[in-house]
N, CA, C and O atoms as CSV, one atom per row, in Angstrom:
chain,resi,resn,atom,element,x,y,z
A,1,UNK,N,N,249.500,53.677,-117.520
A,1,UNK,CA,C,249.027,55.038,-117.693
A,1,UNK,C,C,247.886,55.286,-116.707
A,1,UNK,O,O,246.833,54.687,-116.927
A,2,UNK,N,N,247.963,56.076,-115.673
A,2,UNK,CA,C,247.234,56.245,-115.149
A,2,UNK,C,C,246.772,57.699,-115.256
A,2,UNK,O,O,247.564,58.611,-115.498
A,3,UNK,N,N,245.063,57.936,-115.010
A,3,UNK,CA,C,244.796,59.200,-115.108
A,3,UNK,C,C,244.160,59.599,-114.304
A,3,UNK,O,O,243.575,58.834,-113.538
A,4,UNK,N,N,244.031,61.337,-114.180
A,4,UNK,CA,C,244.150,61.797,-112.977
A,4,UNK,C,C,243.337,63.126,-113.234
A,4,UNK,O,O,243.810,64.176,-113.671
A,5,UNK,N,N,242.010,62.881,-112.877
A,5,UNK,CA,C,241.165,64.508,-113.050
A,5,UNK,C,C,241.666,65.469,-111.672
A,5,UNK,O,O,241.671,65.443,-110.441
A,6,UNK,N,N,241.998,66.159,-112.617
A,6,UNK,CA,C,242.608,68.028,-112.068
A,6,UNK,C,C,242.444,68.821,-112.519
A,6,UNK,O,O,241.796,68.667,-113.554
A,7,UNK,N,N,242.848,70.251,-112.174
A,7,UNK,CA,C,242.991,71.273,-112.768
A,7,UNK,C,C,243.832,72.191,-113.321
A,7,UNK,O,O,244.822,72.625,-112.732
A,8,UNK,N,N,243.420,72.587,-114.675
A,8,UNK,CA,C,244.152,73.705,-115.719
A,8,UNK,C,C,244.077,74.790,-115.026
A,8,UNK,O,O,242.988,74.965,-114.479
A,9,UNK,N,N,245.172,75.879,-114.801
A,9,UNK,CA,C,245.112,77.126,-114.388
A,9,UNK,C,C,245.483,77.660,-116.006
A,9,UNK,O,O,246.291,77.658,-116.935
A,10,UNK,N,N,243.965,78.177,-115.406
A,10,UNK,CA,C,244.211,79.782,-116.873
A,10,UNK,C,C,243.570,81.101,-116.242
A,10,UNK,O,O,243.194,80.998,-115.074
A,11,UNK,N,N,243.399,82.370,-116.904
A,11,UNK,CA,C,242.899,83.536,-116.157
A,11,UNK,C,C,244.866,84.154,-115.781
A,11,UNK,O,O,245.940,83.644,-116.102
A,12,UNK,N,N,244.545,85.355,-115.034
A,12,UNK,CA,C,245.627,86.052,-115.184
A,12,UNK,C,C,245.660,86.223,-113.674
A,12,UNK,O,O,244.902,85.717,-112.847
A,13,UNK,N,N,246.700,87.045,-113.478
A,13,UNK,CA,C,247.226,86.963,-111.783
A,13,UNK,C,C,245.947,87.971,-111.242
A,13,UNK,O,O,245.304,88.817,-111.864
A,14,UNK,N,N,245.866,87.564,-109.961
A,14,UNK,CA,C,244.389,87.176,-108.823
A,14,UNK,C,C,243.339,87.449,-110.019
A,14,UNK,O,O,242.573,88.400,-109.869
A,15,UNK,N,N,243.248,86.621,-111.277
A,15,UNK,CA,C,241.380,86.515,-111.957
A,15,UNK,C,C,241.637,84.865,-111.945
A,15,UNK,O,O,241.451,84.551,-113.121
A,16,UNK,N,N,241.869,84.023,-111.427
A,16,UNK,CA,C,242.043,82.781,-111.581
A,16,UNK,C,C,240.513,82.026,-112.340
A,16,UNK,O,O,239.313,82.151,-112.095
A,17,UNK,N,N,240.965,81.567,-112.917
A,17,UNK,CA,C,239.990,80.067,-113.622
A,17,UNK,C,C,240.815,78.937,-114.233
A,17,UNK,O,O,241.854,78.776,-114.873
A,18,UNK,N,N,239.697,78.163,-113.642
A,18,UNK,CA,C,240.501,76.777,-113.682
A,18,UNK,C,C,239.546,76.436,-114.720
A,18,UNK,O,O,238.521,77.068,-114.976
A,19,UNK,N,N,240.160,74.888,-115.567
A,19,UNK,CA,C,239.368,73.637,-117.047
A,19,UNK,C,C,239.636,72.711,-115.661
A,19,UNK,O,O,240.523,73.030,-114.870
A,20,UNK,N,N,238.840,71.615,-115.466
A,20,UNK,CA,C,238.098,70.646,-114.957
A,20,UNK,C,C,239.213,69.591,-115.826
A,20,UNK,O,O,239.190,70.285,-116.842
A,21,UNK,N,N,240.077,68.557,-116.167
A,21,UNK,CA,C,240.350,67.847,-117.321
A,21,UNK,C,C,240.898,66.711,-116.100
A,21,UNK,O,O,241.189,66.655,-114.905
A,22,UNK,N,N,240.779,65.656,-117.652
A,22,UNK,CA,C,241.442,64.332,-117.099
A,22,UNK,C,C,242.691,64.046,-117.755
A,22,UNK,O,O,242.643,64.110,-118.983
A,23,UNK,N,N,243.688,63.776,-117.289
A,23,UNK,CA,C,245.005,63.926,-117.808
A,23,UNK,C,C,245.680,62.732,-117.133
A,23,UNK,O,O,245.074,62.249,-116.176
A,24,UNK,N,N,247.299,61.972,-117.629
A,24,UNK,CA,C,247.642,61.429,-117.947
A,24,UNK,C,C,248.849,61.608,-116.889
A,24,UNK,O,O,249.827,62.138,-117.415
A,25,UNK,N,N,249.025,61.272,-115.430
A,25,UNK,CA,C,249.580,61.555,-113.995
A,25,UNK,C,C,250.632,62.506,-114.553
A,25,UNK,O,O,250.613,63.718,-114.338
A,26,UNK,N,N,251.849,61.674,-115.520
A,26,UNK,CA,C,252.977,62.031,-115.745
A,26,UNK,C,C,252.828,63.608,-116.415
A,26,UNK,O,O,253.832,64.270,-116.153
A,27,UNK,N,N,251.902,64.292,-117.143
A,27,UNK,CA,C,251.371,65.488,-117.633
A,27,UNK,C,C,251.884,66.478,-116.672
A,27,UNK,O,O,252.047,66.102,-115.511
A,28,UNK,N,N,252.232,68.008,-117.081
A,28,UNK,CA,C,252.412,68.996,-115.947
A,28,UNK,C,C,251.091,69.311,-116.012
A,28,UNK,O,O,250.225,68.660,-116.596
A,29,UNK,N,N,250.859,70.993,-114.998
A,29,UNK,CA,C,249.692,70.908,-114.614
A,29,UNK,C,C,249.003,71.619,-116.055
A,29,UNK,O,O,247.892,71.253,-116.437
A,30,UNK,N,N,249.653,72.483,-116.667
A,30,UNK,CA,C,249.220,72.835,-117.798
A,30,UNK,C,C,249.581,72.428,-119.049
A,30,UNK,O,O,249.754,73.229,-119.967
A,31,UNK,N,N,249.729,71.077,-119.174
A,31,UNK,CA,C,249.799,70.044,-119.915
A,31,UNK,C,C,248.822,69.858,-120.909
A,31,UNK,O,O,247.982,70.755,-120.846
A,32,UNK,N,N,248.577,68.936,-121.918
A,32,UNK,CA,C,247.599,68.852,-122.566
A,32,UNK,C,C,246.899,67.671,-121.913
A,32,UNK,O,O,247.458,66.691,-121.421
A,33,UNK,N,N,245.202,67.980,-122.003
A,33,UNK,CA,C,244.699,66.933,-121.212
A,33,UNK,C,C,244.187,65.669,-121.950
A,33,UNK,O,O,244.850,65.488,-122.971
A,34,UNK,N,N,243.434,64.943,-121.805
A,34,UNK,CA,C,243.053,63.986,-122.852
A,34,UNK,C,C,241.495,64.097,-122.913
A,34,UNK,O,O,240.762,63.346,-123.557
A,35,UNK,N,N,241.137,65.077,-122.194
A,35,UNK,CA,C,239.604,65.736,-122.142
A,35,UNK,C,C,239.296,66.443,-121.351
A,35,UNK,O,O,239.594,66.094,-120.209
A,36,UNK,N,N,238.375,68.109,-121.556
A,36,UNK,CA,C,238.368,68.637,-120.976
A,36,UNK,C,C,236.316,68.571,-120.601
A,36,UNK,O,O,235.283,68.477,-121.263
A,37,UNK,N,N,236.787,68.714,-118.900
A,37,UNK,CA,C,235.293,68.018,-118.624
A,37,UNK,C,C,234.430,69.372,-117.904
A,37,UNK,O,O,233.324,69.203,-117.389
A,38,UNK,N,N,234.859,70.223,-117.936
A,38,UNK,CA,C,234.083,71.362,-117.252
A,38,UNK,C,C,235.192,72.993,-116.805
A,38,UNK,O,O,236.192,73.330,-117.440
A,39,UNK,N,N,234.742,73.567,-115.855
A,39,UNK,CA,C,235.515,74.823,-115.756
A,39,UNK,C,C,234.640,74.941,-114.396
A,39,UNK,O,O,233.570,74.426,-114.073
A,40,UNK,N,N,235.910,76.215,-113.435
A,40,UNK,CA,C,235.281,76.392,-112.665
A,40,UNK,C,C,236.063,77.537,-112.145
A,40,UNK,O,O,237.220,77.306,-111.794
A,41,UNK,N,N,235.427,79.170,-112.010
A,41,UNK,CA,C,235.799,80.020,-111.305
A,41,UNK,C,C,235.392,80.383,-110.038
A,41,UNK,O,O,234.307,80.729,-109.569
A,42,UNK,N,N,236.864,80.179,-109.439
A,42,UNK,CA,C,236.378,80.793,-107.749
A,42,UNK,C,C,236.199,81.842,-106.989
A,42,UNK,O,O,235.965,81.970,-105.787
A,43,UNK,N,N,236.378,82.755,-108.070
A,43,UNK,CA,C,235.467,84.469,-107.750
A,43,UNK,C,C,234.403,84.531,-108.152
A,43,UNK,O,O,233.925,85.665,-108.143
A,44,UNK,N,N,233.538,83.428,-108.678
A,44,UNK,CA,C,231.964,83.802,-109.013
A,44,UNK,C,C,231.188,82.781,-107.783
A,44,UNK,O,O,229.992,82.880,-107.507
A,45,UNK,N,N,232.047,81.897,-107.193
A,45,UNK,CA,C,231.508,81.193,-105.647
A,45,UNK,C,C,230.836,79.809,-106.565
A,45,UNK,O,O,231.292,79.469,-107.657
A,46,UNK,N,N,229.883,79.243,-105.998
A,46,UNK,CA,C,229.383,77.662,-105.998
A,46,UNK,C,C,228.912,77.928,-107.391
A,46,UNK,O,O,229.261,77.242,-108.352
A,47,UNK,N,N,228.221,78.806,-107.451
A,47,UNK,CA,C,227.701,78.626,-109.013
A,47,UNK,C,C,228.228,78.707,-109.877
A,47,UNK,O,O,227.554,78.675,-110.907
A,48,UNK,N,N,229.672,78.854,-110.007
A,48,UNK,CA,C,230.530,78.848,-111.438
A,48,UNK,C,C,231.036,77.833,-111.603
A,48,UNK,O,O,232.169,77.697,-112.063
A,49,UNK,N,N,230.170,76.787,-111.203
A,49,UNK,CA,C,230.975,75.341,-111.417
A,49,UNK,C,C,230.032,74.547,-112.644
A,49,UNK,O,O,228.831,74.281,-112.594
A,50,UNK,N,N,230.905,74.299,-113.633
A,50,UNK,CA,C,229.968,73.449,-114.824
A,50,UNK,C,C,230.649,72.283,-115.382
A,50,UNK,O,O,231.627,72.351,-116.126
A,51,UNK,N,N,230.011,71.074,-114.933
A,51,UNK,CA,C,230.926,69.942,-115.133
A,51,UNK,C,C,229.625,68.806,-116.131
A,51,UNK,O,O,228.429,68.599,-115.923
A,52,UNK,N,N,230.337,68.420,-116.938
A,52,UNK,CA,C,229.942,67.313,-117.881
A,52,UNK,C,C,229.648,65.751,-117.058
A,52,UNK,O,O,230.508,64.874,-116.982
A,53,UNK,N,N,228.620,65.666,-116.632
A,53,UNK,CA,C,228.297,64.251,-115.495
A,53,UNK,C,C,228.571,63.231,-116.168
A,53,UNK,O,O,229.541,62.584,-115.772
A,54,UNK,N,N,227.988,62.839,-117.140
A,54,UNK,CA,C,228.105,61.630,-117.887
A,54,UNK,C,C,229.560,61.428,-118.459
A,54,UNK,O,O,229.730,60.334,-118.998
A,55,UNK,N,N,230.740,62.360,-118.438
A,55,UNK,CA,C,232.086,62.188,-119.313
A,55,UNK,C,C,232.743,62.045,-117.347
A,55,UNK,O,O,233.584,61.186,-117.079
A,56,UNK,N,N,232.260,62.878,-116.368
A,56,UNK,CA,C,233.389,62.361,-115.234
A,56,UNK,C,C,232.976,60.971,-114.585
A,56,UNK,O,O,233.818,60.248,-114.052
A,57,UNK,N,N,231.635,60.641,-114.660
A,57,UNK,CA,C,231.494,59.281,-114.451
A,57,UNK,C,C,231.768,58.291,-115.062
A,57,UNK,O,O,231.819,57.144,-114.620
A,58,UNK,N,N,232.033,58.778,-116.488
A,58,UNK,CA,C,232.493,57.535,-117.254
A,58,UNK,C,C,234.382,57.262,-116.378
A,58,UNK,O,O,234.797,56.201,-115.910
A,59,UNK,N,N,235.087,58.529,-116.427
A,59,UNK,CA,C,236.194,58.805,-115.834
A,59,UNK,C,C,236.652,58.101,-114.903
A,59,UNK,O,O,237.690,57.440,-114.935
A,60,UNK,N,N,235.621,58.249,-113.704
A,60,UNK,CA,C,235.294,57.449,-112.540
A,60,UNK,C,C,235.281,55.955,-112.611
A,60,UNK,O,O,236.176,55.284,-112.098
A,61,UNK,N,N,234.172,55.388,-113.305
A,61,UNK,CA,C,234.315,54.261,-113.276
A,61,UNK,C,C,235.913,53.854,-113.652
A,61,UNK,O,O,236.653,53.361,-112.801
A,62,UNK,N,N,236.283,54.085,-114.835
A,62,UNK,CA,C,237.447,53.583,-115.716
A,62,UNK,C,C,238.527,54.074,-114.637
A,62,UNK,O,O,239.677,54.287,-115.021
A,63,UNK,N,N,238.258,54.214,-113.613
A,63,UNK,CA,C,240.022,54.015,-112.799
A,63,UNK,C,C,240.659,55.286,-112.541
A,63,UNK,O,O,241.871,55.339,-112.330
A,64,UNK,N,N,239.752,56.553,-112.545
A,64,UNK,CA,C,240.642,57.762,-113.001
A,64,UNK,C,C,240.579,58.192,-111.556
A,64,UNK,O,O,239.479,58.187,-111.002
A,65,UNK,N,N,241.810,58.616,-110.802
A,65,UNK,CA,C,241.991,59.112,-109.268
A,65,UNK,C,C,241.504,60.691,-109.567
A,65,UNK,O,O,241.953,61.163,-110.612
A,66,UNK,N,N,240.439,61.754,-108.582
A,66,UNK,CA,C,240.439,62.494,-108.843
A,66,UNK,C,C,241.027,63.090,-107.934
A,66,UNK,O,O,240.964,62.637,-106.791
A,67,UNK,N,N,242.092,64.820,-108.351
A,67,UNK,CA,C,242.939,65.738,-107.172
A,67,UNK,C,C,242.477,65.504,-105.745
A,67,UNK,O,O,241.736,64.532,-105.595
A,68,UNK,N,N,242.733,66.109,-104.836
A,68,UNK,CA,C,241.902,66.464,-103.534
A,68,UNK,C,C,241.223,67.591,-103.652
A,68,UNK,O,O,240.446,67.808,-102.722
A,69,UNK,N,N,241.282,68.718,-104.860
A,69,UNK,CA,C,240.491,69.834,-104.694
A,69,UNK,C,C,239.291,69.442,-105.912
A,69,UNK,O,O,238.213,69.972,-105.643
A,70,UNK,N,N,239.281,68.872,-106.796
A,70,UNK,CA,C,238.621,67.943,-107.608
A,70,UNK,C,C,237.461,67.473,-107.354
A,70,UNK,O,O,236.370,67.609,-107.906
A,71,UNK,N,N,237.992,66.621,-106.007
A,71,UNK,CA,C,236.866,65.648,-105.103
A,71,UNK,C,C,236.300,66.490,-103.967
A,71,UNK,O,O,235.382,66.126,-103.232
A,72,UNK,N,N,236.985,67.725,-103.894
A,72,UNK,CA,C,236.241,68.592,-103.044
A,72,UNK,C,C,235.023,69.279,-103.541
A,72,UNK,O,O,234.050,69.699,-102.915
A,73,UNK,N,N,235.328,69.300,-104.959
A,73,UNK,CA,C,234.041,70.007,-105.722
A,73,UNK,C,C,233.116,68.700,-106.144
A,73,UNK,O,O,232.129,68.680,-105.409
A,74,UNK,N,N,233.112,68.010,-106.738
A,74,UNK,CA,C,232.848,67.177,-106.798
A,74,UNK,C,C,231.534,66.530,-105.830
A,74,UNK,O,O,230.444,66.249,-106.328
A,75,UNK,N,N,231.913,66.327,-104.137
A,75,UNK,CA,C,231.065,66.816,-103.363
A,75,UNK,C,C,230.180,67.426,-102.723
A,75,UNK,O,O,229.372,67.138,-101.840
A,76,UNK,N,N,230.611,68.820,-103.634
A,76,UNK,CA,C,229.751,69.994,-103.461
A,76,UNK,C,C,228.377,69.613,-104.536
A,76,UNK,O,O,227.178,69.573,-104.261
A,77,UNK,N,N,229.131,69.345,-105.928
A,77,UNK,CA,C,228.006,69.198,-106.652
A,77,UNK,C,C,227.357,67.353,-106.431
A,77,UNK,O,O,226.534,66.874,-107.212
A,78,UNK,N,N,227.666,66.940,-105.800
A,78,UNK,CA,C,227.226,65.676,-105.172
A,78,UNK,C,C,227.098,64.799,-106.248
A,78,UNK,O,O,226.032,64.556,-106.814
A,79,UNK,N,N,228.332,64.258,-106.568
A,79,UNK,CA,C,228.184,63.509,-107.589
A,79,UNK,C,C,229.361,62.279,-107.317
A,79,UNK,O,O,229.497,61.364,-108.130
């Protein structure tokens, strides 16, 4: 079982928001996750990003691959 922090699409056509979650590879994308670690809308820009540090580092350590757009934010908030 490998897991895999990505993103939930929710919001309606062009209001997009994404859930931050760590999920279970084989999962679709709007799957159920096995924890949801933050949210992040990309019509409010850098500051609508709110992520739980201590639950994605635990994530991190324990083996969890994060998306490529994931680890793009991720970077941003330098973590």
């Amino acid at each position: 079982m490998s897991v895999v922090l990505r993103m939930k699409l929710f919001g309606t056509k062009k209001k997009p928001f994404y859930r931050i979650c760590a999920m279970t590879k084989s999962k679709k994308r709007d799957g159920k996750a096995l924890e949801e670690l933050g949210h992040y809308d990309p019509k409010k820009g850098k500051d609508s990003i709110a992520l739980d540090r201590e639950r994605v580092e635990y994530w991190l350590k324990n083996g969890a691959t994060p998306s490529p757009t994931v680890k793009d934010i991720l970077k941003r908030l330098e973590i």
